[in-house]
C-alpha positions in Angstrom: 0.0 0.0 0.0 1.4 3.4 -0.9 0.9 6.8 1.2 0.3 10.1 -1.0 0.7 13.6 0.5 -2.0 16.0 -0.5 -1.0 19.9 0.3 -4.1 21.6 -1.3 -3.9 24.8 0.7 -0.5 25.2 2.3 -2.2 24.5 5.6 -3.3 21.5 5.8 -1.5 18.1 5.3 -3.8 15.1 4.7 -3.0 11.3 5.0 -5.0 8.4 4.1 -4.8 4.7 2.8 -6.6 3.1 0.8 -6.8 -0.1 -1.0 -6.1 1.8 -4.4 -3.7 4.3 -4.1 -4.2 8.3 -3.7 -2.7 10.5 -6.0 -0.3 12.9 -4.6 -1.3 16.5 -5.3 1.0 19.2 -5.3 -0.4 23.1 -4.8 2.8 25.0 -3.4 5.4 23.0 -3.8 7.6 25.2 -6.7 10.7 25.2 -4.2 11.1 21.7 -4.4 13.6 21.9 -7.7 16.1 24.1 -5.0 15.8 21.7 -2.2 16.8 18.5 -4.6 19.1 20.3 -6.4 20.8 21.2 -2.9 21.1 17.2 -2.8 23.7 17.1 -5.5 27.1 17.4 -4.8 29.2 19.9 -6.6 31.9 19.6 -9.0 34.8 22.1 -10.6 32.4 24.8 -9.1 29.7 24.5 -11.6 26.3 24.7 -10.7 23.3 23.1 -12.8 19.6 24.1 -12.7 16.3 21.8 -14.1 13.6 23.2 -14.4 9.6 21.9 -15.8 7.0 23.5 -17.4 4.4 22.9 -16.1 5.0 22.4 -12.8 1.2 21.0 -12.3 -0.8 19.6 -15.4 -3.1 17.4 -15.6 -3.0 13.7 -17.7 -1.8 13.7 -21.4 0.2 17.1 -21.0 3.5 16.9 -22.1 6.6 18.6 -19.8 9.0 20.8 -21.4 12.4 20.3 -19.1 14.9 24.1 -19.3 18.4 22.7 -18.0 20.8 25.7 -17.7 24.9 25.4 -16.4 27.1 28.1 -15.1 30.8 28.1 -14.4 31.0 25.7 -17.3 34.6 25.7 -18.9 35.7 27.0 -22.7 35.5 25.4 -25.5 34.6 21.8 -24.1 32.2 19.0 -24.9 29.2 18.7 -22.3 27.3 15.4 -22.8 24.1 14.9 -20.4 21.4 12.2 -19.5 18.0 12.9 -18.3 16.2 10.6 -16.4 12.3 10.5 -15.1 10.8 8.4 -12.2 7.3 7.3 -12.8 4.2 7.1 -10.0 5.1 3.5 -10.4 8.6 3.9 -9.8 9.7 3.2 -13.5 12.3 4.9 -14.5 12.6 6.3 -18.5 15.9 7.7 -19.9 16.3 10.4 -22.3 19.2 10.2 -25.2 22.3 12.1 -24.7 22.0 15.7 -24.6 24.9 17.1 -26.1 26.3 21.2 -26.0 30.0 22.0 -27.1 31.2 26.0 -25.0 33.0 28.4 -27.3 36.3 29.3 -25.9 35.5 31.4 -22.7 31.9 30.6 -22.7 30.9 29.8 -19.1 27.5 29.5 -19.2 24.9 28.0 -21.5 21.5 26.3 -21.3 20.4 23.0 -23.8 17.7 23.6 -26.0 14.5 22.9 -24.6 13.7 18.8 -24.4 10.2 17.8 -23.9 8.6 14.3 -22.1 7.3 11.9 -22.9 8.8 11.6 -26.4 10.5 9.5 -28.6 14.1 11.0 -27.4 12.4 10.7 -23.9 10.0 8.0 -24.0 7.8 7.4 -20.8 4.5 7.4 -19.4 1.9 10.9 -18.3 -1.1 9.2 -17.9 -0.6 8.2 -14.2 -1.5 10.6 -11.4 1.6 11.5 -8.9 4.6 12.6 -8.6 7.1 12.5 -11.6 10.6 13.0 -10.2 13.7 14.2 -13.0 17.4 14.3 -12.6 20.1 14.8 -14.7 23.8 13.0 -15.2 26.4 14.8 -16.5 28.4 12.4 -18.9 30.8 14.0 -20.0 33.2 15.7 -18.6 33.1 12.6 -16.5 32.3 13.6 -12.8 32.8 11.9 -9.5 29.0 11.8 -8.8 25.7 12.4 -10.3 23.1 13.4 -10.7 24.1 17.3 -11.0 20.1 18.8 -10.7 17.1 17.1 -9.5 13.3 18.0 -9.8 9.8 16.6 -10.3 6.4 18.2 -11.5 2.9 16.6 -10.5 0.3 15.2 -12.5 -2.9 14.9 -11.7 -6.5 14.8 -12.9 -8.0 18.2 -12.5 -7.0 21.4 -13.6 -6.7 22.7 -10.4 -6.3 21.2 -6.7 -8.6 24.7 -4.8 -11.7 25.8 -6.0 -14.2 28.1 -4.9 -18.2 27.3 -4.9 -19.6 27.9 -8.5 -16.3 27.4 -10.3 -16.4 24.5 -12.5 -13.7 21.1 -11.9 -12.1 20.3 -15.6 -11.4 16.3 -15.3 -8.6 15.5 -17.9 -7.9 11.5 -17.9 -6.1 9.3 -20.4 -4.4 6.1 -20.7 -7.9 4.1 -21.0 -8.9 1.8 -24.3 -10.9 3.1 -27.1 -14.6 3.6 -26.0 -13.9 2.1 -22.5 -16.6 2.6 -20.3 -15.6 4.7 -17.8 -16.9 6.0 -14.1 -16.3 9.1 -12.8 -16.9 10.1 -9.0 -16.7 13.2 -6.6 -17.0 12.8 -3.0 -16.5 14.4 -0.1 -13.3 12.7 1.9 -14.5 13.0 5.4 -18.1 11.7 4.9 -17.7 9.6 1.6 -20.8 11.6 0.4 -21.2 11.4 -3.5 -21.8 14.7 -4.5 -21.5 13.6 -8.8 -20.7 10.5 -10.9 -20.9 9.9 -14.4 -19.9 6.9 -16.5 -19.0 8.2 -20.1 -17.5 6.2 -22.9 -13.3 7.5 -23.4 -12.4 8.6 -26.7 -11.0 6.6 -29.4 -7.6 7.5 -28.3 -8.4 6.5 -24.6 -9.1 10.1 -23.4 -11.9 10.9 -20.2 -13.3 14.7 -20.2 -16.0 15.3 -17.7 -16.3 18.1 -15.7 -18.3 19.0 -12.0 -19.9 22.7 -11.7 -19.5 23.0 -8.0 -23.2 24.5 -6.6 -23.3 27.6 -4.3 -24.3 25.7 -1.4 -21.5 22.9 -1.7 -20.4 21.0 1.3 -17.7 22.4 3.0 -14.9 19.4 3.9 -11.8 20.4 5.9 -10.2 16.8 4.4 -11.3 17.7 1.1 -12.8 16.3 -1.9 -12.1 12.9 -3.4 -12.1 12.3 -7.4 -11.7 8.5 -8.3 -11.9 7.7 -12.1 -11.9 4.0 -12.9 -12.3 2.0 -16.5 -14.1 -1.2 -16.7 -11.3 -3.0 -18.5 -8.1 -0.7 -17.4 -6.2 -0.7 -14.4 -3.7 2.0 -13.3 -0.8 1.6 -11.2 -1.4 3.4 -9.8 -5.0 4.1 -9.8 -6.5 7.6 -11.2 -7.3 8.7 -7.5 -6.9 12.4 -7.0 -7.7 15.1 -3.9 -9.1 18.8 -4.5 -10.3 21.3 -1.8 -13.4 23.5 -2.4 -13.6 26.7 -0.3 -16.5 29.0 -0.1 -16.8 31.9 -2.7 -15.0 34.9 -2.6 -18.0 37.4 -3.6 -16.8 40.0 -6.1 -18.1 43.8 -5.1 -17.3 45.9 -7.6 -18.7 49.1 -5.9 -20.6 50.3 -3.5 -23.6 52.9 -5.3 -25.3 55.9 -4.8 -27.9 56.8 -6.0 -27.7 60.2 -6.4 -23.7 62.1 -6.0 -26.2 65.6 -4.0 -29.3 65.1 -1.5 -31.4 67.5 -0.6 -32.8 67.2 3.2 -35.7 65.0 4.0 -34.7 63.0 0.3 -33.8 59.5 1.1 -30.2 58.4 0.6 -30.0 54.7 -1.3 -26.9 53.1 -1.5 -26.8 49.4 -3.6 -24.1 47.0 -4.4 -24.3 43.6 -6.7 -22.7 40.6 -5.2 -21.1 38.3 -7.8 -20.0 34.5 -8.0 -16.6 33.3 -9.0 -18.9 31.7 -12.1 -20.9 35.4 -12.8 -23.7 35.0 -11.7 -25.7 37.5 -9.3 -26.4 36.2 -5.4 -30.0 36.8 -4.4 -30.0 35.7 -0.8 -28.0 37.2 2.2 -27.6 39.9 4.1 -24.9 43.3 4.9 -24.8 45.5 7.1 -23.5 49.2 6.1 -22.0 52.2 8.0 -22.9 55.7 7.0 -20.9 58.3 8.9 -22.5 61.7 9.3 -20.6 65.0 9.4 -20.5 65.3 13.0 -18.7 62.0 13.3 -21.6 59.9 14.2 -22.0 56.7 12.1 -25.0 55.1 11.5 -26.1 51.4 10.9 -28.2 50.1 7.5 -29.2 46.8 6.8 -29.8 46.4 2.7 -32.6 44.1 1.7 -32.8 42.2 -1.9 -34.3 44.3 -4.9 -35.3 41.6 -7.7 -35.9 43.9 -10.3 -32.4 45.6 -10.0 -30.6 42.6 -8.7 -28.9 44.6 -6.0 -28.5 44.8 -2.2 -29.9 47.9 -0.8 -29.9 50.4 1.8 -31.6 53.6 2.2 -31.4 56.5 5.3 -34.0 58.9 5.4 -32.5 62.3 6.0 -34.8 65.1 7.9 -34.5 69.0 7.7 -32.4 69.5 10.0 -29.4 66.8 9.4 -25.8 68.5 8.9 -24.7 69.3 5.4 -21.8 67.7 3.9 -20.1 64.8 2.9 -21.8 61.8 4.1 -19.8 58.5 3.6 -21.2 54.7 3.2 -19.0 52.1 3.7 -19.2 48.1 3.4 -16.3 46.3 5.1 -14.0 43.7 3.9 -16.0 40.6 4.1 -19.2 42.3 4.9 -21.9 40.9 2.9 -22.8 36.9 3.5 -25.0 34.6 1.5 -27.2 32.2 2.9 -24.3 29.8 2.5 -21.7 31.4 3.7 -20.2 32.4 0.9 -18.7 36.0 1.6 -16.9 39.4 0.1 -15.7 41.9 -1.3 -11.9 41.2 -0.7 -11.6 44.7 0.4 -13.8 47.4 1.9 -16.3 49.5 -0.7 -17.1 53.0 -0.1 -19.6 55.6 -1.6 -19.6 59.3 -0.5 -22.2 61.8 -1.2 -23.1 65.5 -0.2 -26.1 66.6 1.3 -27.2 69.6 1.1 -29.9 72.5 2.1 -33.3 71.5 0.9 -34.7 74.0 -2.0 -38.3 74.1 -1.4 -40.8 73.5 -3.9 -43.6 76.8 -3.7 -47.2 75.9 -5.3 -48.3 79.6 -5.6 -51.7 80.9 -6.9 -53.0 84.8 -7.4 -54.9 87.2 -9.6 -53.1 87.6 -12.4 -54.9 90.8 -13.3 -55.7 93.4 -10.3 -58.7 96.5 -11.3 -58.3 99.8 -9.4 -59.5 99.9 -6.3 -58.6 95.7 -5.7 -55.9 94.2 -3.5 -53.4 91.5 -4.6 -54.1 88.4 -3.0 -52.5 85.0 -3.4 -51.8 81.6 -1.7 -49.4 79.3 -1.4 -48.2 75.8 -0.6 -44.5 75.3 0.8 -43.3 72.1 0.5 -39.9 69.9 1.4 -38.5 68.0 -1.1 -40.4 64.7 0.1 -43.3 66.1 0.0 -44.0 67.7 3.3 -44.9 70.9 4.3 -43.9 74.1 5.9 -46.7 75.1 8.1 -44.7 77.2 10.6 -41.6 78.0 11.9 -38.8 80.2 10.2 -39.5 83.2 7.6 -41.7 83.7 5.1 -41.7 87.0 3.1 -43.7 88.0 -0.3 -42.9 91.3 -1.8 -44.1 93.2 -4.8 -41.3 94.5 -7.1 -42.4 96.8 -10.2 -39.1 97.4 -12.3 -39.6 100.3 -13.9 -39.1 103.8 -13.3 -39.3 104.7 -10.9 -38.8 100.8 -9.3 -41.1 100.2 -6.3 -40.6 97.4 -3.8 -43.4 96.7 -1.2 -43.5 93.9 1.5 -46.5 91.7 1.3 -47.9 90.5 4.7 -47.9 86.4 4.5 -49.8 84.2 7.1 -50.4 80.8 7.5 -53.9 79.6 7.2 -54.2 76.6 9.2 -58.1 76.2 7.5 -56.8 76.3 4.3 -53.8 74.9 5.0 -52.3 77.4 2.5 -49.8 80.4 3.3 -51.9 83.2 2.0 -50.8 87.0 1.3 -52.8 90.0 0.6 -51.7 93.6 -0.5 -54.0 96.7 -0.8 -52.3 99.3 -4.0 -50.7 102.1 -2.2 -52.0 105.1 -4.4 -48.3 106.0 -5.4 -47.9 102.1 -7.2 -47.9 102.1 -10.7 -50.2 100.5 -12.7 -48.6 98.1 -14.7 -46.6 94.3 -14.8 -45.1 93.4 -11.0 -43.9 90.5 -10.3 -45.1 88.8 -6.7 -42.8 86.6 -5.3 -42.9 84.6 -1.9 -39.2 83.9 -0.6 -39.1 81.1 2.4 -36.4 80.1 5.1 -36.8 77.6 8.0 -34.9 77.1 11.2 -32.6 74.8 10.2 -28.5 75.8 10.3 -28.1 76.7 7.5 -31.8 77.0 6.7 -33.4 75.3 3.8 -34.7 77.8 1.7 -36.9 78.8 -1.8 -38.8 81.2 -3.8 -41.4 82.0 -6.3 -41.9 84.5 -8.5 -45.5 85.0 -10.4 -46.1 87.9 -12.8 -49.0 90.5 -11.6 -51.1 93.2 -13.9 -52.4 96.4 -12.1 -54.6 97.9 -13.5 -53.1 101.4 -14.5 -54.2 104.5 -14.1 -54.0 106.3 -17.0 -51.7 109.4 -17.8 -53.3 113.0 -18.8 -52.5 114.6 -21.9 -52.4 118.5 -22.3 -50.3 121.4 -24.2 -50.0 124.5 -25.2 -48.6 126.6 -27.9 -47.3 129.8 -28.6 -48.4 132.3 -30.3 -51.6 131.3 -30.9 -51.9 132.2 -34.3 -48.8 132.3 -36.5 -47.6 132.9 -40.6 -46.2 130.7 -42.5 -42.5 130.2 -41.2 -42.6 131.2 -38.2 -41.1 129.0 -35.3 -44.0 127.8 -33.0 -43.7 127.0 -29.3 -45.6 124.1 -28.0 -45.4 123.3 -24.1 -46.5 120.0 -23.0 -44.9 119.8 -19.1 -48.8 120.8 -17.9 -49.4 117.0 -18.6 -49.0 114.4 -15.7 -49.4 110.7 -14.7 -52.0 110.3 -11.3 -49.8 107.1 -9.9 -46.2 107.6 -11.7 -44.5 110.0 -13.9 -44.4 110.7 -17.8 -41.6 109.3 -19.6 -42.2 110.2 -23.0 -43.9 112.8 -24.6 -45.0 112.4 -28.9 -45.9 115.1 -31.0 -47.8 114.4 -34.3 -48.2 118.0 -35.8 -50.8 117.6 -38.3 -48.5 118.3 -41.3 -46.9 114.7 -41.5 -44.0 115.5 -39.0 -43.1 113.9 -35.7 -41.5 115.5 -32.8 -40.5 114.3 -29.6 -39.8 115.7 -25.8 -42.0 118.1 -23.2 -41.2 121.8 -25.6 -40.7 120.9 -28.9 -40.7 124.0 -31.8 -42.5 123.4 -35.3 -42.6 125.2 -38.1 -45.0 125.4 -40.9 -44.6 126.1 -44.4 -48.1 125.9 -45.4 -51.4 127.9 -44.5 -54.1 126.3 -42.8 -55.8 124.3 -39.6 -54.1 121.7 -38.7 -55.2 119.2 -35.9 -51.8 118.4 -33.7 -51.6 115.4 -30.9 -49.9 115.2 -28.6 -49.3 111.1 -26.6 -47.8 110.9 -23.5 -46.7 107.3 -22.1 -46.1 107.0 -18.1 -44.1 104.9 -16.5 -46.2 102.2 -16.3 -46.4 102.4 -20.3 -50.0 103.4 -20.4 -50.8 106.6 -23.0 -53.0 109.1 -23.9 -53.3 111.6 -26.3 -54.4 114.8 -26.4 -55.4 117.1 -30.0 -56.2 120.9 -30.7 -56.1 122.9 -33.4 -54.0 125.5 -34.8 -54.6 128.4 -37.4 -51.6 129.1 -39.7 -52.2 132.1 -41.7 -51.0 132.6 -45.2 -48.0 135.5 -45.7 -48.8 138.2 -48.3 -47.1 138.1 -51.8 -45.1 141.2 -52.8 -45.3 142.8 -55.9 -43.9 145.9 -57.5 -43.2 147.4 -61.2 -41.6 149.7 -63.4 -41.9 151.6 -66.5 -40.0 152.1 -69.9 -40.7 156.4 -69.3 -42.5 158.6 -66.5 -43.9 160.6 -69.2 -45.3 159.5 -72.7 -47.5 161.2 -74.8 -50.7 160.3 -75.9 -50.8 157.2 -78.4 -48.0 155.8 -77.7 -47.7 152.7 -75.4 -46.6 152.5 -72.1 -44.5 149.2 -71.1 -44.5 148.3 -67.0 -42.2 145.1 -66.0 -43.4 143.6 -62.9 -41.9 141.8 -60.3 -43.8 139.6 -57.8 -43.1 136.9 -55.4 -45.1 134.4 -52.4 -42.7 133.9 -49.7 -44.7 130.7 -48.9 -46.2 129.8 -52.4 -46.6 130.7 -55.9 -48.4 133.7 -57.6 -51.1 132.6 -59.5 -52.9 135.7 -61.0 -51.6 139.2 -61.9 -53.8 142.3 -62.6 -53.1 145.1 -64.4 -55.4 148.2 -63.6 -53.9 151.1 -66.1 -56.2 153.8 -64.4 -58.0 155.0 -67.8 -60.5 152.1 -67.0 -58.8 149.4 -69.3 -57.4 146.7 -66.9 -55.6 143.4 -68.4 -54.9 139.9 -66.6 -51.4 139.7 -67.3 -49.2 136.0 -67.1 -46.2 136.9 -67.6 -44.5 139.8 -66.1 -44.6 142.3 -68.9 -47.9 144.7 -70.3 -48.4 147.8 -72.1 -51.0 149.7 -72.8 -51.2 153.3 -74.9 -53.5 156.1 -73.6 -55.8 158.9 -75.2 -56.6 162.4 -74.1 -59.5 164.1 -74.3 -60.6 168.0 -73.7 -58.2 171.0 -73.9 -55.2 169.6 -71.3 -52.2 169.0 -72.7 -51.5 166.3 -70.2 -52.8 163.8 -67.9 -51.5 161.5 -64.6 -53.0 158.2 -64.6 -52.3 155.6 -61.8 -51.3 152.4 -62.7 -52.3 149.3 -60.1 -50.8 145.9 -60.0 -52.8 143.7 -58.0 -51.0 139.8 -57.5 -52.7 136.9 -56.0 -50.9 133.7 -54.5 -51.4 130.0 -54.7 -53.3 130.6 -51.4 -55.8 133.5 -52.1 -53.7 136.2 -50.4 -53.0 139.4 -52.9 -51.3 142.6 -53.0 -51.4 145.7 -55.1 -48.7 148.0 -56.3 -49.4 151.6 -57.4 -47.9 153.9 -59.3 -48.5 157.2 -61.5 -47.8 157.8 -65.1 -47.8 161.2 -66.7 -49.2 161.2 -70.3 -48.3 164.1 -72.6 -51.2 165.9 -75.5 -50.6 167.7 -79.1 -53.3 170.7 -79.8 -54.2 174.1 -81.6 -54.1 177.1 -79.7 -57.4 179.6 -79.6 -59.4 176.7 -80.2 -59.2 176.6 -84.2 -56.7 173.7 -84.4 -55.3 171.6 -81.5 -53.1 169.6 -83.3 -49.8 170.4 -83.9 -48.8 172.2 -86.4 -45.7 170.1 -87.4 -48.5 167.4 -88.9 -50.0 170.0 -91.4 -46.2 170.7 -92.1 -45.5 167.8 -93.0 -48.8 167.1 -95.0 -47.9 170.1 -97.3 -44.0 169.8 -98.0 -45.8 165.9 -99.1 -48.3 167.7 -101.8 -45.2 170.2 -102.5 -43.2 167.4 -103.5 -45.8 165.6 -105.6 -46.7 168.7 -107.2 -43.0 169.9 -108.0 -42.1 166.0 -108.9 -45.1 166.5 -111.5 -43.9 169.9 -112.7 -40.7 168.8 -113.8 -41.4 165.5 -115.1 -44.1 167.6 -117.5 -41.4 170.0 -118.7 -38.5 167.1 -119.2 -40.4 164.6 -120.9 -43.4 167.5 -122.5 -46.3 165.6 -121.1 -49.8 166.2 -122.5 -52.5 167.9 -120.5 -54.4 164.5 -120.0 -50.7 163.0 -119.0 -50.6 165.7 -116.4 -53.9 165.5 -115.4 -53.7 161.7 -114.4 -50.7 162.8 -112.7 -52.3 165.6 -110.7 -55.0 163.1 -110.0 -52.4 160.5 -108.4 -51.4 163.2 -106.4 -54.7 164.0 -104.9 -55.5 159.9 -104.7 -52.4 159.3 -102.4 -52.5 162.6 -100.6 -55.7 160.9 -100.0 -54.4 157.7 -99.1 -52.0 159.6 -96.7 -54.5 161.2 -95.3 -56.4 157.8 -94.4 -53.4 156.4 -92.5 -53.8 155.3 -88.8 -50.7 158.0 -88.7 -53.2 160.9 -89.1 -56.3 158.8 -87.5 -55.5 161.3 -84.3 -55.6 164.3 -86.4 -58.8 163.3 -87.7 -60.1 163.0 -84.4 -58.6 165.8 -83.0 -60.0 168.2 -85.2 -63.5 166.9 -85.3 -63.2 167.5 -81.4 -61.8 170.8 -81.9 -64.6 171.9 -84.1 -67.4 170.4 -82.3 -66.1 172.3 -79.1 -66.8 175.9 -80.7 
């Protein structure tokens, strides 16, 4: 009967015997290559190291050995022999290793060899220990071997487990198809906790594997996995030892809910405990510490959420808690399953701040006050869980009009314990503008430092509206002439004017309390005047003013001061509207003859009558503008008569002079032409006749038309 040693943990060391043998199982044993090696007795001062990899495999995994000297000598041929010591205390030899040093190379290491293969022939399908050595052949030494080791095989891929990991069973060495039983029980109790019976592979290989439940059976002595074939025996037999442990939980973090409070929310704080396999505990319990401000800590106990799949604790925090970080914390080990089955590794904190409370203010008024009606409003005051302020601490509600001038009055607030409402009224001060306010309730309570909160609700009051009135001066103007206008007499009964408008009837605009206009036309025109307060109510206010028309000038001249009569007399005018255009001109020439005129030029000729021999007539132009206003210009001209004296012949004598030295010349031009060319009697008889017919002729010219008249005149007067 052979004894195994199974170190699973480093802690415990368990023996037992059984009919089949145990397999030795190896969990912390790397320093066992040092400890052989330290058997071996040294030579020329070299030292040797063999090494496996892997240390711990299971069945069917091949070894790769790593052999390494130092302090080896130049340029010499090394020659070595590996040797491996089955479970069944067979030992298999490998071929000579063989590594020739360069000239002053001390230290070298042999390509890597692997077991079991041809070079190295030898079993790996028996669970134990496999111990290795190596001889050094040449240069010959005085004793071998010169390194020593051993690596375990065995037939799960691990030798400690945790609850909900999964044993990988790796067996071979079993005939094609064998049937095959595997079995897990626990060591102290025998209890079977799985078997199987599978079919090996074609090439004799057994897979099955165990997932270990969350409530596993703890065994101090272990677990016991036996493997056996129904037509192969192993020597020894595929018996093997594991340890299962309860789970480590993983705790990734400890959550908050929110990173801010506000007083009277509820802090939550959650965590997800997790298997080794991944999957989510549902069962257990923690305890966690919250630690206050002031240095108190508190205790929470989480309960099980299924529709988050967390652990969770909550704290309900009042009004009057101390801001400031607050700090959760969940110890190392703190949170157990129902199985025992514990975590995190290490402790998990959350910190969060909590701070003043902002209430939330429900707040109701007229949005639209008349004259003569107070502002009234209620209110609810409320924590942020819902509770409310019903006394204790300030409440304050103010009315605030911004404009100009700004007003700010304080609105008494009670609390209506009826109603259960805070309720404010306000009666308009006579002085408030009418106009948009805004109402707004601001609330603190006790607390250090006190939660607090506002409101703000826009408010109409009714304005009352501004009074228009102006003046102007002078009351009636002309055209261009600057005009005063005074509006100051205007005024607002609950503010002040702010604007003034001017709309002056004439399409222009003006602006300010004493504007100045001008107008540049005659007439009545209607001018407004809008004032806007400071609540931006208007009104407007309109009267009428007179503009009166300025007079057009006019003036004239003449070609003479003195003509005589018959011949014309030629006036130029000049006229001009200082605010228009002359549309008519009249010309009164003072003998009773009087001409419209359109241009600026007229003449006229005059006639005397009676004995004078000259007469003043005066001349009027009269000038009309575009707008009915006209003016007159006078002026006397002097007209000069021709006529006989004692009353026989008025006219001049100069005309008769000039009649007769005509007829002389005719008669003499006659004379001579008779006596040149002898003319007959009848020849100077048609002459004489020609002279008669165009003294005639001449005497029926408009040239001696006056003389005509003149001397009928004369002769009618004696």
């Amino acid at each position: 009967m052979s004894w195994f040693t199974v170190l699973a943990t480093g802690r415990h060391v368990v023996r037992y015997k059984r009919a089949t043998r145990y397999v030795l199982l190896i969990a912390l044993a790397l320093l066992a290559p040092s400890l052989l090696t330290n058997l071996v007795p040294r030579a020329h001062a070299v030292t040797y190291s063999l090494g496996t990899i892997p240390f711990l495999t299971q069945e069917g995994s091949t070894i790769t050995l790593v052999f390494s000297v130092s302090g080896a000598t130049g340029n010499t041929l090394y020659q070595f022999r590996f040797s491996v010591r089955d479970p069944a205390s067979i030992t298999h030899q490998s071929v000579l290793q063989n590594y020739t040093t360069l000239p002053g190379q001390t230290q070298f290491t042999l390509p890597p060899f692997y077991y079991p293969t041809s070079s190295f022939p030898g079993p790996n399908s028996l669970v134990g220990q496999y111990v290795t050595w190596a001889d050094q052949v040449r240069p010959l030494l005085a004793s071998n071997p010169v390194a020593a080791t051993y690596f375990l095989i065995i037939l799960t891929d691990n030798t400690e487990y945790q609850r909900t990991q999964t044993v990988n069973i790796h067996a071979t060495g079993y005939g094609p198809s064998e049937q095959v039983n595997v079995k897990i029980a626990t060591y102290t109790t025998s209890t079977t906790v799985f078997t199987q019976t599978l079919a090996a592979s074609g090439t004799g290989v057994v897979v099955a594997n165990w997932k270990i439940p969350r409530n596993a059976t703890i065994d101090n002595n272990g677990y016991v996995l036996t493997i056996n074939g129904t037509s192969t025996i192993k020597t020894p037999a595929d018996i093997q030892g594991f340890n299962v442990r309860p789970a480590v939980m993983s705790i990734s973090t400890l959550g908050s809910a929110k990173s801010i409070y506000q007083r009277t929310e509820t802090m939550s704080f959650s965590f997800q405990p997790v298997y080794p396999d991944g999957t989510i505990a549902s069962n257990g319990v923690a305890l966690l510490t919250l630690a206050r401000p002031d240095g108190m800590n508190l205790t929470l106990t989480t309960t099980y959420s299924s529709a988050s799949q967390t652990f969770n604790a909550t704290y309900k925090t009042t009004p009057y808690n101390q801001t400031g970080t607050w700090t959760t914390s969940l110890a190392r080990g703190g949170y157990a399953d129902s199985y025992g089955n514990s975590g995190p590794l290490a402790s998990r904190n959350s910190t969060a701040q909590l701070v003043s409370a902002t209430f939330t203010i429900s707040m109701s008024a007229t949005t639209y006050v008349p004259i003569g009606q107070p502002v009234k409003f209620n209110a609810t005051i409320s924590y942020p869980d819902g509770t409310r302020l019903q006394s204790g601490g300030s409440v304050f509600s103010y009315l605030v009009f911004s404009g100009s001038p700004p007003v700010n009055d304080t609105v008494p607030v009670i609390f209506d314990s009826g109603l259960n409402l805070w309720v404010g009224t306000y009666s308009r001060q006579a002085t408030d503008p009418g106009g948009l306010w805004s109402l707004e309730l601001r609330v603190g309570d006790s607390a250090t430092p006190p939660n607090s909160g506002s409101a703000t609700r826009a408010i109409t009051i009714q304005d009352n509206l501004p009074v228009a009135s102006f003046t102007y001066s002078p009351s009636t103007a002309l055209t261009g002439v600057s005009i005063s206008f005074d509006g100051t007499a205007s005024y607002d009964p609950d503010g002040t004017i702010v604007t003034y408008s001017w709309a002056f009837g004439d399409g222009t605009l003006g602006s300010g309390s004493n504007p100045s206009h001008m107008y540049n036309l005659a007439g009545i025109f209607n001018v407004t005047l809008t004032v806007t307060d400071n609540s931006a109510s208007t009104a407007p206010f309109s009267n009428q003013i007179t503009i009166i028309d300025r007079q057009p000038t006019v003036t004239f001249s003449t070609s003479t001061t003195s003509q005589a009569t018959g011949q014309p007399v030629t006036i130029t005018i000049t006229a001009s509207d200082p605010d228009g255009t002359i549309s008519g001109t009249i010309v009164d020439w003072g003998d009773g003859s009087i001409d419209s005129v359109s241009g600026t030029t007229d003449s006229h000729s005059y006639t005397l009558t009676g004995a004078a021999s000259s007469k003043t007539f005066t001349i009027t132009v009269t000038v009309t503008d575009n707008s009915g206003q006209s003016a007159s210009y006078t002026r006397d001209e002097t007209i000069q008569a021709t006529s006989s004296q004692g009353g026989v012949l008025s006219l001049p004598l100069y005309y008769f002079g000039i009649l007769a030295a005509i007829i002389a010349t005719l008669v003499a031009g006659g004379f001579f032409a008779f006596r040149r060319h002898r003319v007959t009697h009848a020849r100077l008889k048609i002459d004489l006749e020609a002279v008669r017919s165009e003294a005639g002729r001449i005497e029926n010219q408009d040239f001696f038309q006056s003389v005509k008249d003149q001397l009928k005149k004369d002769k009618d007067d004696q």
